[in-house]
TIFIRO-426369 format. One record per residue (C-alpha): x, y, z; residue in one letter. Coordinates in steps of 0.001 Angstrom, whole numbers, padded with zeros to 6 digits, always signed. Example, Ala and Ser with C-alpha at 12.3 -4.5 7.8 and 13.67 -1.06 7.14 Angstrom:
<rs>
+012300-004500+007800A+013670-001060+007140S
</rs>
This chain:
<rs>
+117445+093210+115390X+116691+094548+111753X+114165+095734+110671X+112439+096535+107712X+109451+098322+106184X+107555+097699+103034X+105294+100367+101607X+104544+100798+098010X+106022+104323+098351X+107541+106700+101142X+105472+109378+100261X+102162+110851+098686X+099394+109372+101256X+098283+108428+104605X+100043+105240+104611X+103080+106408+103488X+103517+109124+105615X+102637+106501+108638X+105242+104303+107722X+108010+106749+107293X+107146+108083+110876X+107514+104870+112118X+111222+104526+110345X+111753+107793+112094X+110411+106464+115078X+112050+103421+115547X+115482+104693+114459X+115243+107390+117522X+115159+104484+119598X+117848+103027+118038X+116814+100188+116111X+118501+099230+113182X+115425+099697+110680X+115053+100414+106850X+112365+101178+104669X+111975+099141+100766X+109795+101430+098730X+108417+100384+095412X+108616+104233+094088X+111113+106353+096388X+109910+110098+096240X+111853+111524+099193X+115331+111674+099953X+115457+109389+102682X+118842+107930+103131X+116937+104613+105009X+115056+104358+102237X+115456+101795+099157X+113706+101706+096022X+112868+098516+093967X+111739+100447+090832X+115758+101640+090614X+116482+101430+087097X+114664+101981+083498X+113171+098116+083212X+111628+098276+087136X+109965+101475+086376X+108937+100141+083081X+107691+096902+084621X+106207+098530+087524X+104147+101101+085400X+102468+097474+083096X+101703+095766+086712X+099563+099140+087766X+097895+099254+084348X+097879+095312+083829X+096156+095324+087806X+093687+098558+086869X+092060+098678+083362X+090806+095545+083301X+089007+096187+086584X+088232+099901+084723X+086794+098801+081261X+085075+095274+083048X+084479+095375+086577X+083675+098941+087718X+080217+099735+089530X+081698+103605+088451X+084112+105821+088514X+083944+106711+092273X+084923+103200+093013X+088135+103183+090408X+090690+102740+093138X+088596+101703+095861X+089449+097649+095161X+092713+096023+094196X+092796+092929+092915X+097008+092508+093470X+096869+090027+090690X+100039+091875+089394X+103621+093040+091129X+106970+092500+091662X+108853+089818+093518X+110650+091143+096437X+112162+087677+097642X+115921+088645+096760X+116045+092116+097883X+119174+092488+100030X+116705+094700+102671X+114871+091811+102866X+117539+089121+102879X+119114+090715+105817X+115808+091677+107785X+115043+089756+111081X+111821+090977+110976X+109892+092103+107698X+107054+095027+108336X+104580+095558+105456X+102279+098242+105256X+100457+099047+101828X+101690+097030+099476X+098952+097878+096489X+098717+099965+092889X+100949+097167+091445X+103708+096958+093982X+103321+093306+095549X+100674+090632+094173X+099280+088296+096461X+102052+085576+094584X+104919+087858+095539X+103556+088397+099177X+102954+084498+099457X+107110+084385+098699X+108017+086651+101359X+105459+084745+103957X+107253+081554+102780X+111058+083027+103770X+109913+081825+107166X+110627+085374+108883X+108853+086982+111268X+106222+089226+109544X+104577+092345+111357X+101547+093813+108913X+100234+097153+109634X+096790+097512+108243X+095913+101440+106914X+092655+099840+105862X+090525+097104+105233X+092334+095391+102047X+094034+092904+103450X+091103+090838+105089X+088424+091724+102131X+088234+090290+098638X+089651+092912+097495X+088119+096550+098827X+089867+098805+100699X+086518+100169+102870X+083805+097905+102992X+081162+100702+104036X+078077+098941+104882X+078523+095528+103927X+079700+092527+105802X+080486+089957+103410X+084287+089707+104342X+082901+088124+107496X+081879+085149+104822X+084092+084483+102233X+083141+087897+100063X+081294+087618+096524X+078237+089484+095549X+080468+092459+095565X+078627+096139+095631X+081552+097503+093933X+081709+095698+090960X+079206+095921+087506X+078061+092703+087433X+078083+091580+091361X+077842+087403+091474X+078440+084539+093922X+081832+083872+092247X+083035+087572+090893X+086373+088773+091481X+086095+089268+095289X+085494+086058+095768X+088066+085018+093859X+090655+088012+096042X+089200+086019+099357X+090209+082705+098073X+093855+083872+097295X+093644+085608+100305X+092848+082981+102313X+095752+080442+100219X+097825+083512+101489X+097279+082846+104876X+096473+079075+105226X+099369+077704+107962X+101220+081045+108152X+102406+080835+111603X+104514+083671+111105X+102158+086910+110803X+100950+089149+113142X+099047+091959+112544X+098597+095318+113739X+095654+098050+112827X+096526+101771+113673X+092855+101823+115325X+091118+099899+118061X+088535+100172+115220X+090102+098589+112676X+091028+095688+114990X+087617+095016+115968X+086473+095255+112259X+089816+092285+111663X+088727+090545+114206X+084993+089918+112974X+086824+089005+109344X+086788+085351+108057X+090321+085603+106954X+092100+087072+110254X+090028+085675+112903X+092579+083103+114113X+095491+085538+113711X+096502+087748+116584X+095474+091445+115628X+096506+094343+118491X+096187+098579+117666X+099045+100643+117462X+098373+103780+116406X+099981+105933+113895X+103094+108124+115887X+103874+111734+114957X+106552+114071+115697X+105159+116563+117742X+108391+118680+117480X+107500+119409+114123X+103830+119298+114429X+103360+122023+117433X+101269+125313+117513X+103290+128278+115747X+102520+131511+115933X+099007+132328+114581X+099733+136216+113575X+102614+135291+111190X+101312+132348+109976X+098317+134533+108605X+100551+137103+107306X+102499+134930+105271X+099769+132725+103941X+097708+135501+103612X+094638+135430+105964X+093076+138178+107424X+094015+138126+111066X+090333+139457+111659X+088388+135642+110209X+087835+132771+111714X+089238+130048+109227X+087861+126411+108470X+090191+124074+107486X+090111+121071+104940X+092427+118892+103621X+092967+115865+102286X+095308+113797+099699X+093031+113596+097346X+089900+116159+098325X+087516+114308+095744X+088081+110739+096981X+084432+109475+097847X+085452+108604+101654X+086754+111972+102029X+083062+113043+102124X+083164+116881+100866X+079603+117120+099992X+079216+117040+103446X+081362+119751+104389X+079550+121671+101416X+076524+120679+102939X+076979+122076+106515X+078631+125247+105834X+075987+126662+103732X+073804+125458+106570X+076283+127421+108726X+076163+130324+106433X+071846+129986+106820X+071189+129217+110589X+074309+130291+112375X+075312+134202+113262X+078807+135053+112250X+079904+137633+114151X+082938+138255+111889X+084063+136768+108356X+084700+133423+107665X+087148+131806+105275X+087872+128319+104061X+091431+126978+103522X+091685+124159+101555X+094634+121456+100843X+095450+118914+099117X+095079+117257+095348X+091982+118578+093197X+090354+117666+090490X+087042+118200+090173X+085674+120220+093134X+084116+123117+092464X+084770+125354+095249X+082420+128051+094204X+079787+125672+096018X+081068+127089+099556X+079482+129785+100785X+082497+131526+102434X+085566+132931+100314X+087621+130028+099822X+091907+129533+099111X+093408+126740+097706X+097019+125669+098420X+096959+122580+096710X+099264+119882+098018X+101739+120608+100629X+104882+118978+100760X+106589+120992+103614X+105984+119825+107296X+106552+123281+108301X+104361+124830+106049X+101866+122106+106971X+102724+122928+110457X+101923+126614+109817X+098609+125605+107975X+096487+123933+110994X+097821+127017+113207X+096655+129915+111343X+093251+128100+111082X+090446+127740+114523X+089042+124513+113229X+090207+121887+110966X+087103+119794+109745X+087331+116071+108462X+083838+114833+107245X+085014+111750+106343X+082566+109062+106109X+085198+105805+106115X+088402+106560+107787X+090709+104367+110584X+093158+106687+112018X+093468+109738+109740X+097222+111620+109856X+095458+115201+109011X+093375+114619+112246X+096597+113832+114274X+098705+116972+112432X+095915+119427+113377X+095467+118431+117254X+099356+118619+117391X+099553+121948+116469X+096428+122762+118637X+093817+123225+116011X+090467+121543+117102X+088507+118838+114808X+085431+118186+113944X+084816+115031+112799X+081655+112484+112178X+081327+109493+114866X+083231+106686+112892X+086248+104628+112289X+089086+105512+114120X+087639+109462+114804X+086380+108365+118434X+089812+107544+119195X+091536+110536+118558X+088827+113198+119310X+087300+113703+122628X+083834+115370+121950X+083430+118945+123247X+086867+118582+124728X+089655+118796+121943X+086593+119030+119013X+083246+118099+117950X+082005+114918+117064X+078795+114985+114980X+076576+112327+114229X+077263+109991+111695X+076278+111725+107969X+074442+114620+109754X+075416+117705+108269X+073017+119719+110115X+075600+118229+113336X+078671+119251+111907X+077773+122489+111324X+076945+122555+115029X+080452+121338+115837X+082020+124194+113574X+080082+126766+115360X+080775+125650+118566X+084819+125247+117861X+084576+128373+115983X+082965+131106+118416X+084097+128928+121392X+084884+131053+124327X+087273+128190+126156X+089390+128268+122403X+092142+128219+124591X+091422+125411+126528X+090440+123733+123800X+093372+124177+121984X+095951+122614+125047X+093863+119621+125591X+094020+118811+121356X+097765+118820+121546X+097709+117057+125322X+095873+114199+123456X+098734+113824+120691X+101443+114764+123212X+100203+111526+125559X+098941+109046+123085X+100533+109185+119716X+104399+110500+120303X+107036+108854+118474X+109008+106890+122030X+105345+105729+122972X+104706+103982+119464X+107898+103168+118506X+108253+101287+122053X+105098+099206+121251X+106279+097954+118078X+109805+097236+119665X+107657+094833+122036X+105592+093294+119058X+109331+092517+117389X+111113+091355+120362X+108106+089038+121381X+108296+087485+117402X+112000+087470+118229X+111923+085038+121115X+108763+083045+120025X
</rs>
């Protein structure tokens, strides 16, 4: 059995750092699996890149741009919706790549930012192979959106789009759903697989995937390299006082809108105003930004920017006694998983995949949904928590029993084989 996975990169975001766990996975168990990458940025051996000579890379940078400023300059509600919805009306055909050729089973994951157009994804669906699509968000069963927030009109046939300038019956989401749905019409050959229970309900409910079969696998992790290290030296060397009690943040991209900082702004200066703090408290952030001003945090604040390095990662959510994630759209977030692994607590909102991963009061807080006043009560209770301890095992316990590497990688092997012998 072959295998391979599609991303439109092996690194820089959630998805891609899913997928290449799962080649990492599934390779441990001794399947023969490979990974096609649009843009390679690691060095992978399993790993193949389309965009592998001057005229790819060249091609590949006009599909992003031919796929993005039109929605930019034309379409755009604003800026904090810029890469929130992908039309795919642009990519590269995929059809003749020797990874695929040779695959028994092709596994896409996210396939967007000018990588595959719903054309070239059509061409692999009409090889006739066994296809296995991971979902890392709501894209593939929308017109076009990634998150759909609040509205429900993928459960029609989309239109009327709240993302868009000029929202009408027939606007460009329709116009995604109807490709979407050409996509799709007598594929026999797809099955699909959300890294949430979630996300899979959400599918379910969806116009487009309704008659498909949809199951949740979740996201695996290495828990080797994601495991508590020692708190004292991590400190030293990233220079923390061993004294504070440290909030964590961190994100790809800190500014993107689903990310929901203003809400972490918002409850720690309510911290800072309603809650005692014994000792001091500092704020570690990670990840790409922008535009945040973190002057707006009432606590002294460090930046590390993006981290590359699992083991620095790995040293990161140690050092730190509570790693918050106020995100307001998420399915199965990785940062969530990384902290718990290394024993760190969460505190999350009640949404998306978040239920699934934290248990509330027992490896982290859940708050209510957009209540900052809440989540400042989960970071004072994970912060001054006098069962830390206990805490800490049962975070790791939850990774350790429901998102190690054999565990997923054995699902999947059962999705395949069942494909296999259909």
């Amino acid at each position: 059995m072959k295998v391979t996975l599609i991303n439109t990169s092996d690194a820089g975001g959630g998805a891609p750092v899913a997928s290449m766990r799962l080649l990492k996975a599934l390779a441990s168990e001794n399947v023969a699996v490979s990974f096609l990458a649009g843009q390679k940025k690691t060095n992978e051996n399993a790993v193949e890149e389309v965009e592998n000579n001057w005229w790819r890379r060249l091609k590949a940078r006009f599909n992003f741009l031919y796929e993005r400023l039109p929605f930019i300059f034309f379409q755009e509600k604003d800026k904090s919706v810029r890469f929130a919805f992908s039309t795919a009306n642009a990519g590269t055909s995929i059809a003749n790549e020797p990874l695929v050729k040779q695959a028994d089973i092709l596994h896409l994951h996210w396939t967007n930012s000018g990588f595959l157009s719903i054309r070239d994804l059509k061409e692999l669906v009409q090889l006739g192979k066994p296809i296995v699509w991971t979902l890392h968000d709501m894209w593939t069963f929308t017109g076009g959106c990634h998150y759909a927030g609040t509205c429900n009109h993928f459960t029609h046939e989309c239109g009327n789009c709240f993302f868009l300038r000029q929202p009408a019956p027939d606007d460009i989401s329709h116009i995604g759903w109807l490709a979407k749905q050409n996509l799709y019409f007598a594929a026999q050959n797809i099955n699909f697989v959300t890294c949430s229970k979630w996300l899979a309900s959400v599918a379910r409910q969806s116009s487009l995937l309704k008659s498909f079969p949809v199951q949740a696998i979740p996201n695996p992790i290495d828990t080797s390299l994601y495991s508590p290290q020692d708190k004292a030296i991590a400190r030293i060397k990233w220079n923390i006082s061993p004294d504070s009690k440290v909030i964590l943040f961190g994100a790809a991209n800190i500014g993107d809108r689903r990310k929901g900082i203003s809400y972490l702004v918002e409850a720690l200066n309510y911290l800072k105003e309603h809650y005692p703090q014994p000792v001091p408290v500092e704020v570690l952030i990670f990840g790409k930004n922008k535009h945040f001003d973190t002057s707006q945090l009432p606590f002294t604040v460090q930046e590390l920017n993006t981290i590359s390095s699992q083991k620095d990662l790995s040293e990161i959510y140690s050092l730190a006694d509570v790693f918050v994630m106020p995100s307001i759209e998420d399915n199965l977030p990785n940062t969530v998983m990384e902290s718990m692994a290394c024993g760190t607590p969460v505190v999350a909102f009640n949404t998306g995949g978040l239920p699934e991963m934290i248990d509330h009061q027992q490896n982290g807080y859940l708050a209510e949904f957009k209540s900052a006043r809440d989540l400042a009560n989960g970071i004072h209770q994970m912060l001054f928590t006098d069962q830390s301890d206990q805490v800490s095992a049962q975070a790791r316990n939850k990774v350790l029993q429901s998102f190690n590497n054999q565990n997923i990688a054995r699902q999947y092997i059962k999705v395949y084989q069942s494909l296999l012998n259909a």
